[in-house]
C-alpha positions in Angstrom: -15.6 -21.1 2.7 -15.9 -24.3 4.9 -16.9 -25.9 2.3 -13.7 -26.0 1.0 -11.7 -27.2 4.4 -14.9 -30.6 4.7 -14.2 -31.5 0.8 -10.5 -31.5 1.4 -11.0 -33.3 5.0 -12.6 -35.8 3.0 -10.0 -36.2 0.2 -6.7 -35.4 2.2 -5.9 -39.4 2.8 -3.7 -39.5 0.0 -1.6 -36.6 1.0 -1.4 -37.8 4.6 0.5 -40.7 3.5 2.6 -38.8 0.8 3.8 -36.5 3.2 4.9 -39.8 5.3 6.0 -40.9 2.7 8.5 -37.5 1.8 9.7 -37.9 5.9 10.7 -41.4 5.6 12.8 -40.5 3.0 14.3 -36.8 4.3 16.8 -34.9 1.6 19.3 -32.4 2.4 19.8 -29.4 0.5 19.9 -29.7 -3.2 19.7 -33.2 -2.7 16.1 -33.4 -2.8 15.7 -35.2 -6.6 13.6 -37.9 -4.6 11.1 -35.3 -3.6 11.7 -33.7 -6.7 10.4 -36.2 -8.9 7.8 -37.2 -7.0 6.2 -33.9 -7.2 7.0 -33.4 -10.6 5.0 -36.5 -11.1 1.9 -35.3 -9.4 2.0 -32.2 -10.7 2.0 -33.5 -14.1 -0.5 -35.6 -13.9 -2.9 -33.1 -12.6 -2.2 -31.6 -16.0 0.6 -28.7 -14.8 3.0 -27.7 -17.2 6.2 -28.6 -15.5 9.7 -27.0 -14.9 12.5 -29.0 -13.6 16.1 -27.8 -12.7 15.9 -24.6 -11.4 17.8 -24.1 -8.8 18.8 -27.5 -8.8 16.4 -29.8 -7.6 13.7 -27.1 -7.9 10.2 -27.8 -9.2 8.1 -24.8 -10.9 4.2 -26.3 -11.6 2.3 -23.9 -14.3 -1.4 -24.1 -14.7 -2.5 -21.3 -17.2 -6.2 -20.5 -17.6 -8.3 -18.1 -20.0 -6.8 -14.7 -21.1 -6.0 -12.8 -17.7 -2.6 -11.1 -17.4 -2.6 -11.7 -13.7 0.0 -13.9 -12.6 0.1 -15.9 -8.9 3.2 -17.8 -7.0 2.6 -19.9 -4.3 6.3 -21.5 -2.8 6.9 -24.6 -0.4 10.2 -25.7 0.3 11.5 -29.2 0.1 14.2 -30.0 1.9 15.3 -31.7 5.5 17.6 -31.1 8.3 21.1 -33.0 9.3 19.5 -34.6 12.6 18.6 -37.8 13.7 15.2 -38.1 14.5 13.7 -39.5 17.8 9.6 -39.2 17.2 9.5 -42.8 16.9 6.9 -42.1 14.7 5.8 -45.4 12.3 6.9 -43.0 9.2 10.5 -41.9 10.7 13.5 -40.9 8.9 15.2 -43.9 7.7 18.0 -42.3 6.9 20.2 -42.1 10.4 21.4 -38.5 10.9 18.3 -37.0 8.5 15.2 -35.9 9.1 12.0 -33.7 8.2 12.5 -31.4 11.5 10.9 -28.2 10.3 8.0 -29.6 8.3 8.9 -28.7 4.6 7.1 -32.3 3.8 3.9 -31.1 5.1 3.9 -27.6 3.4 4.8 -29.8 0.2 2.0 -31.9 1.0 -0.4 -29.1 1.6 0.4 -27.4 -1.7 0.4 -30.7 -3.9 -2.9 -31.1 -2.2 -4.1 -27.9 -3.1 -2.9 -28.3 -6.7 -5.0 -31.4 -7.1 -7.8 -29.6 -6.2 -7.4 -26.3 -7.8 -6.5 -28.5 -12.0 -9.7 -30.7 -11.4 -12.4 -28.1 -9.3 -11.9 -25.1 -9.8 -11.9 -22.8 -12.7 -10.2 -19.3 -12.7 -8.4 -16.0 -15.2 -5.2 -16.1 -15.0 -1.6 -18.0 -14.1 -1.0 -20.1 -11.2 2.8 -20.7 -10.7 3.6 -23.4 -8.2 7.3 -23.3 -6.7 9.0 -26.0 -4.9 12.0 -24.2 -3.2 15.5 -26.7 -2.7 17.6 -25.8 -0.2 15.6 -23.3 2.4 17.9 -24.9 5.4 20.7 -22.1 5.1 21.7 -23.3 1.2 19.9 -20.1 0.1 17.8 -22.2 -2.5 15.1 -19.2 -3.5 18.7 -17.4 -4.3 19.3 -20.1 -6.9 16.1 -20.5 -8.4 16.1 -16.5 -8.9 19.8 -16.8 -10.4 18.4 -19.5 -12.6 15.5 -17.2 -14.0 12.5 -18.0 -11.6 10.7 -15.2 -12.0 11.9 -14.0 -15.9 10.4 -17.2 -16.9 7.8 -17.5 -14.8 6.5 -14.0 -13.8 4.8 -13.0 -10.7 2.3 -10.3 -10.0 2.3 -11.7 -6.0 4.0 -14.7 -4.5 2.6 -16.3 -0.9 4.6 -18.8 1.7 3.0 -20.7 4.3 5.2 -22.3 7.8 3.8 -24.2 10.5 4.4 -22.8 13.5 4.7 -24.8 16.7 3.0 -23.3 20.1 0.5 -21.8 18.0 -3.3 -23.7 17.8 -3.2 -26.1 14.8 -5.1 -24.7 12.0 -4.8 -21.0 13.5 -3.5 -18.9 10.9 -1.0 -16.0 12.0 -0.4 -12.8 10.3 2.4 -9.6 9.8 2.7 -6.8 8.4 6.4 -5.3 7.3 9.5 -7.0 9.1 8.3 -10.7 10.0 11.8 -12.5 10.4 15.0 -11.2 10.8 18.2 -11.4 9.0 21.3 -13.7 9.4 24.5 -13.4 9.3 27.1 -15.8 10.5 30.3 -15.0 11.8 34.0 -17.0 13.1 36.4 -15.5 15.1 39.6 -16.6 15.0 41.8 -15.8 18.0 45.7 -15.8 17.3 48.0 -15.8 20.1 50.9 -17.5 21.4 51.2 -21.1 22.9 52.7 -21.9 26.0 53.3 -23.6 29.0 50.6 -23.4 31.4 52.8 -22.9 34.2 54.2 -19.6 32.6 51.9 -17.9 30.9 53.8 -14.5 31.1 55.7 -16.3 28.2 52.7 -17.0 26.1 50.0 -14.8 24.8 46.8 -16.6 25.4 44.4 -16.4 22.8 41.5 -18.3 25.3 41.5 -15.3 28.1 41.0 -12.9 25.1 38.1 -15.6 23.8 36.3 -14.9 27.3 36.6 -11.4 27.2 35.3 -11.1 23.6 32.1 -13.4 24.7 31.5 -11.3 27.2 32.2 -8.0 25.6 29.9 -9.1 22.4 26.5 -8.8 25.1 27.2 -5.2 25.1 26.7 -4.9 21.6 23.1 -5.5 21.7 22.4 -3.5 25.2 24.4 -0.6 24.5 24.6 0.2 20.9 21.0 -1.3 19.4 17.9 1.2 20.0 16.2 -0.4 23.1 12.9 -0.4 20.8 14.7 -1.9 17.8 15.5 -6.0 17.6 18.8 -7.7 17.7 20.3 -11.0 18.6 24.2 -11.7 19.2 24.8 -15.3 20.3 27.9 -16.9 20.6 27.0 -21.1 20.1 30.6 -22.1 20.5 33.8 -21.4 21.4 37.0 -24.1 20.7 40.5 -23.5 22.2 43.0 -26.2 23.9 43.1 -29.9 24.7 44.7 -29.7 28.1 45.0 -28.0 31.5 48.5 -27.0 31.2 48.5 -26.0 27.8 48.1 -22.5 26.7 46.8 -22.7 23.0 48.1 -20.7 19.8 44.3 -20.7 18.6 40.6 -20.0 20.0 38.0 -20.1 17.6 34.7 -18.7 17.8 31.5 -19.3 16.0 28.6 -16.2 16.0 25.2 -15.9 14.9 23.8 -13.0 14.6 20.2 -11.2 14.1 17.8 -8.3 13.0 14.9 -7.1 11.7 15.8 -3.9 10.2 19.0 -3.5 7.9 20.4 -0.5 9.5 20.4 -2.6 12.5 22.0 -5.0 10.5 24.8 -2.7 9.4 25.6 -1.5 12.9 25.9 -5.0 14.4 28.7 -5.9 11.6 30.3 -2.5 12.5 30.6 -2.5 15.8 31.0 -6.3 16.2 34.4 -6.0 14.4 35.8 -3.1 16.1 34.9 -4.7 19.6 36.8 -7.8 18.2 40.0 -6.0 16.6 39.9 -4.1 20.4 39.5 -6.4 22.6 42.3 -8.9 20.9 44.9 -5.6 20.3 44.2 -5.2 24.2 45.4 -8.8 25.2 48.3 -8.9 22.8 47.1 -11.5 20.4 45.0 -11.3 16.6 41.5 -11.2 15.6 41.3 -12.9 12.4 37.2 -12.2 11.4 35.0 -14.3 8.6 32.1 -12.9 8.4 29.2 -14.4 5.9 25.6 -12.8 5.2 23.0 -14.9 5.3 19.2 -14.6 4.9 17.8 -10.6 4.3 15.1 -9.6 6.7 11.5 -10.4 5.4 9.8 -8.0 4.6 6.1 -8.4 4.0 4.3 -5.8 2.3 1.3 -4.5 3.2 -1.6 -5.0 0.2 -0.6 -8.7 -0.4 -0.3 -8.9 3.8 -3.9 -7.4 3.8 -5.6 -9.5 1.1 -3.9 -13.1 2.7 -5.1 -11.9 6.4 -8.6 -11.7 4.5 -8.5 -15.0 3.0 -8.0 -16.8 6.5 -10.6 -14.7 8.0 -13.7 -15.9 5.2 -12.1 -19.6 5.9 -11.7 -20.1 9.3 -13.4 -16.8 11.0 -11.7 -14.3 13.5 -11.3 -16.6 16.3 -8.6 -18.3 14.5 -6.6 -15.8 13.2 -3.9 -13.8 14.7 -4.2 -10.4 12.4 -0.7 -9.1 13.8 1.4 -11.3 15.5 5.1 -10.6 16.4 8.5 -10.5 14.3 10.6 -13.9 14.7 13.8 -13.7 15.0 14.2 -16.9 12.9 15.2 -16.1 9.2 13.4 -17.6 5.8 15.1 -17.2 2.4 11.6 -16.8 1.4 12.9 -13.1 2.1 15.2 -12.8 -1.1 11.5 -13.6 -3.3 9.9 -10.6 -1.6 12.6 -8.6 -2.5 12.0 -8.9 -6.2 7.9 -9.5 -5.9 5.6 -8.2 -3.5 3.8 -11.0 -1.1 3.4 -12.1 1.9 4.9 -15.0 4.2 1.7 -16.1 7.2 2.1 -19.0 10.1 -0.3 -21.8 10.4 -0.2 -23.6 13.8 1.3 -26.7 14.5 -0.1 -27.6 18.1 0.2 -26.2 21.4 0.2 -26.9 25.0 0.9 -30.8 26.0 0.2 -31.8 22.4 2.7 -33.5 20.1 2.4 -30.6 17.5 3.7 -28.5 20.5 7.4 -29.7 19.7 9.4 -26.8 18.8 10.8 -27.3 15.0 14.8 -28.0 14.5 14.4 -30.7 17.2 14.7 -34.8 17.2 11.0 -35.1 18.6 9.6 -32.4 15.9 6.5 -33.9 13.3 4.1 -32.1 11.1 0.8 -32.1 12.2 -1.0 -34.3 9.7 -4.2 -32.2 10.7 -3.1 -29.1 9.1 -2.9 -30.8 5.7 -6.7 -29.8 5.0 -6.9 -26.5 6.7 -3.7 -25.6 4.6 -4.9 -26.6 1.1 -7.8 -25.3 1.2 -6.4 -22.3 1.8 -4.4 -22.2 -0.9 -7.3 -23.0 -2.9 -9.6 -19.7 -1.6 -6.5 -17.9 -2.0 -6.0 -19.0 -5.9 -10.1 -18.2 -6.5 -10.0 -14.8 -4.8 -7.0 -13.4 -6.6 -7.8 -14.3 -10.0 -11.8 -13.6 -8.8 -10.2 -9.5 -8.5 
């Protein structure tokens, strides 16, 4: 299958400089009708029958061929991050406080420039459905495009997702069976006590000492009630009480995030998170007030579609560039809530590693997609669409 990686080296210009185009101008969740009509556009020009509106800003691209039942879903998501970029790149954000840090402009790219290929080279039995996911950034956009009728109206007998992955080789394609990424949940604590003067705190009932205590208690959770062999993250990212020395505050809030890759670790974390909270602030005298929200499920990837995606990468870019089993993440991807309701498979292409640029962990001000990718990424979209419907 190289041929297909040096025909789309040779054609990939144009979607270089579209996905520059899609990080100079980054959308947040939902927000995205920019990037929304601009692959609307392409797609219909290439001759897909286009859906607009789910989800929002969603973008479903249908190319139906011959008289084959079989039905395929490939998703990229579309939207960008609330952080000012500092690549000083010549195609930066310019929008101050937005910016493409995760690379959803180059998975779009990669699958608009496997589309092209796929409506005008090749020929194949079946459905290809083409998602372009709003909202992946904690907005819980696959969530709304299901609501909306994502699969009732476009069926799926598989669905596939594709993230770079920085620290990995470019163009080395990673692999997992069963739990890939964890689940999120997110959690604030709200600490009531009693204000007071700093001088006498026997007259107050300080809600910060009880703050401490919790933060402290919380790392327990994970050491001494999780299965040693089983995953779990509980991280406190910030804690706000009081304005000055001498003040003891009425209020300490406290914001959680928390993590696993298998739900009845899930549950247990929720469990035992509250009852250390309600103890711990019953034992200083002041209230636990607890808001907790579920996020992302875990990802499950199952094991046929898992199988017949490792294969793909190994007939395109040979064994020394695949990973057949890497490790869970303890990231989350709503790309989860779609492999609830179809089976599929969610696989890692590298973004770079050692000194180069690529290298820069996503979520941060000096992150870039690695423009190299774009080719080794459509393409394989492309031997992916011509071996399913080739079964």
């Amino acid at each position: 299958m190289t041929y297909l990686r040096d025909a789309l080296t040779d054609r990939v210009g144009e979607f270089i400089q579209l996905r520059r185009d899609i990080h100079r101008h980054p959308e947040l969740a939902f927000e995205e009708h920019r990037t929304s009509d601009l692959v609307a556009a392409k797609l219909e020009s290439w001759g897909y029958a286009v859906q607009r509106g789910l989800g929002g800003t969603g973008v479903v691209g249908t190319l139906k061929r011959g008289t084959s039942a079989r039905r395929l879903g490939l998703r990229a998501d579309m939207d960008a991050l609330p952080i000012q970029e500092a690549t000083g790149a010549e195609w930066a954000s310019v929008k101050p406080g937005l910016m493409h840090a995760c690379g959803h402009d180059g998975h779009t790219a990669m699958l608009l420039a496997a589309a092209k290929t796929i409506a005008q080279d090749q020929t194949f039995d079946g459905t290809l459905n083409l998602i372009f996911q709003p909202a992946e950034e904690g907005g819980g956009g696959a969530v709304r495009m299901m609501a909306d009728g994502l699969f009732e109206q476009h069926p799926c007998d598989a669905v596939f997702a594709m993230h770079n992955m920085p620290g990995t080789p470019v163009g080395h394609f990673v692999f997992r069976d069963g739990a890939a990424m964890a689940s999120s949940d997110y959690v604030t604590l709200r600490i009531h006590g009693m204000g007071g003067h700093g001088a006498m705190p026997h007259r107050a009932a300080d809600p910060l000492v009880a703050a401490a205590s919790i933060v402290m208690a919380l790392q327990t959770v994970v050491s001494r009630n999780v299965d040693p062999l089983h995953t779990a993250v509980v991280t406190v990212g910030a804690l706000h009480a009081g304005q000055a020395n001498n003040v003891i505050p009425a209020l300490a809030t406290l914001e959680l995030s928390v993590r696993s890759l298998d739900p009845e670790v899930r549950r247990l974390l929720e469990q035992r998170i509250k009852a250390l909270v309600a103890a711990q602030a019953e034992s200083f005298g002041v209230r636990a007030e607890i808001d907790w929200r579920p996020g992302y499920c875990v990802l499950v990837n199952s094991l046929t579609e898992t199988d017949f995606a490792r294969q793909v990468a190994l007939d395109l870019v040979g064994p020394e560039r695949v990973t057949l089993h890497g490790p869970a993440l303890t990231g989350s991807e709503d790309f989860a809530f779609m492999l609830e309701k179809v089976p599929g498979s969610y696989l890692l292409i590298g973004n770079g590693d050692g000194d180069s640029a690529g290298a820069c962990m996503v979520h941060n001000p000096g992150y870039d997609f690695n423009d190299d990718n774009i080719a080794t990424g459509a393409a394989y979209w492309v031997a992916l669409v011509e071996r399913f419907f080739a079964q």
